[in-house]
C-alpha positions in Angstrom: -18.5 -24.1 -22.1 -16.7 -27.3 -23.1 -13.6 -28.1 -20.9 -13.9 -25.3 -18.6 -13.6 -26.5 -14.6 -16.4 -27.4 -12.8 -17.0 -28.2 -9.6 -20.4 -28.8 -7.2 -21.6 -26.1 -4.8 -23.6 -27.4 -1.8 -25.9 -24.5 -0.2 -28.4 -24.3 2.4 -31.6 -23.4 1.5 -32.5 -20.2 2.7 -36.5 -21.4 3.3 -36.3 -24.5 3.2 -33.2 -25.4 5.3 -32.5 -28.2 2.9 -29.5 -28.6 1.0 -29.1 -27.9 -2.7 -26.3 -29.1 -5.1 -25.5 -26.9 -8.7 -22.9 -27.6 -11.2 -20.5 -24.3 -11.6 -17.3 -22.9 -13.5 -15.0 -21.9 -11.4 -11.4 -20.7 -11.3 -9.1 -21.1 -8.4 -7.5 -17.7 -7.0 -4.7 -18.2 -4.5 -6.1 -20.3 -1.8 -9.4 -20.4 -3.0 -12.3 -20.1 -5.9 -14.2 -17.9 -7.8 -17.8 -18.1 -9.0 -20.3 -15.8 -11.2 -23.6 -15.7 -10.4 -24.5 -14.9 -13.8 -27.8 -17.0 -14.1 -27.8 -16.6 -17.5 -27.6 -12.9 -17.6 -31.5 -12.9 -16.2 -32.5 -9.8 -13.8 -32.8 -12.3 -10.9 -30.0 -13.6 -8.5 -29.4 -17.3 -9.2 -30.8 -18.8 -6.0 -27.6 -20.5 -5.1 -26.3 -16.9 -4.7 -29.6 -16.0 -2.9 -28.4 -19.5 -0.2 -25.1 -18.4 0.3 -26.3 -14.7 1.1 -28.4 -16.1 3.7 -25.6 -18.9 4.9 -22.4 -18.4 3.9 -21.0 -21.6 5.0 -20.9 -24.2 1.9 -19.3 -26.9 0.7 -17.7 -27.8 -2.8 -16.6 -30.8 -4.7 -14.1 -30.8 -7.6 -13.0 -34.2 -8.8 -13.4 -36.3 -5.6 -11.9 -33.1 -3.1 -14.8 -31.8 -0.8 -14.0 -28.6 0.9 -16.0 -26.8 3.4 -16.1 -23.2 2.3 -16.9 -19.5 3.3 -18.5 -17.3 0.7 -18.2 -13.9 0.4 -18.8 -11.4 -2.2 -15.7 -9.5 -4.1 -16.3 -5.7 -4.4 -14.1 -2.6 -5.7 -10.8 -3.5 -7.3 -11.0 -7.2 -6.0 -14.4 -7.4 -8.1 -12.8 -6.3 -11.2 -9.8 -8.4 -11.1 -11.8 -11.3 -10.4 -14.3 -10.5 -13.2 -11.5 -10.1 -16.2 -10.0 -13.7 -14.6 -13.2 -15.4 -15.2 -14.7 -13.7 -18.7 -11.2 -14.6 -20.3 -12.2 -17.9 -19.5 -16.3 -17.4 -20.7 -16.9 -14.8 -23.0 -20.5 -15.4 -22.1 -20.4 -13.5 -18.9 -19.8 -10.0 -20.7 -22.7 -11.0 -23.3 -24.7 -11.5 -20.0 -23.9 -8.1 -18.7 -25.7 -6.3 -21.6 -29.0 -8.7 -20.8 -29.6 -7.3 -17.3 -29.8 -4.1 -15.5 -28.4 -5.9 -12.4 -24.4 -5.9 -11.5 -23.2 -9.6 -11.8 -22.0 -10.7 -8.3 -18.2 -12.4 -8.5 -18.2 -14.6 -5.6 -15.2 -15.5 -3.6 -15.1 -19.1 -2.0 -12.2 -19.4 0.9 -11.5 -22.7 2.6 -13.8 -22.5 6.1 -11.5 -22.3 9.0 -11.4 -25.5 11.0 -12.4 -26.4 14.7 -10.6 -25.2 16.8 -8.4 -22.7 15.2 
């Protein structure tokens, strides 16, 4: 995974309330960012995934940008667009697939609309 982007996902926890900081690859598509929640290939949801199903509204860091974000999961056509984008960038994620039973979620990260608009 050396030299692929990373950036910081900030999530509310979905018990706890509190918030939660991973490291993630990531790849920018138009206006915003793309995310697998892989976890490894394991049968269980990554809980940052599990955060952002339960609150959507996130924040990221890459570099010294923070951006308050809206996730949402990519389905149909838009999944499998978004999956080839980021396995040409880790071959891991297609190893993962054959580890799990469980369809790998592709997460899309949008820039959260701001006050007032």
């Amino acid at each position: 995974m050396a030299g692929v982007p990373l950036l910081l996902l900030t999530t509310t926890g979905r018990r706890s309330g509190r918030t939660w900081t991973v490291p993630l690859m990531y790849q920018t598509d138009g206006d915003g960012w793309v995310l697998v929640a892989s976890n490894g290939g394991s049968d269980r949801h990554p809980t940052w995934w599990l955060n952002l199903r339960s609150t959507p509204e996130a924040s990221i860091q890459i570099g010294p940008a923070v951006h308050r974000v809206t996730a949402a999961e990519a389905t149909g056509a838009e999944r499998d667009r978004l999956w080839r984008l980021m396995a040409g960038v880790y071959s891991g994620y297609e190893k993962y697939t054959k580890k799990t039973s469980r369809t790998i979620p592709v997460v899309r990260l949008q820039p959260a609309a701001s006050r007032g608009s």
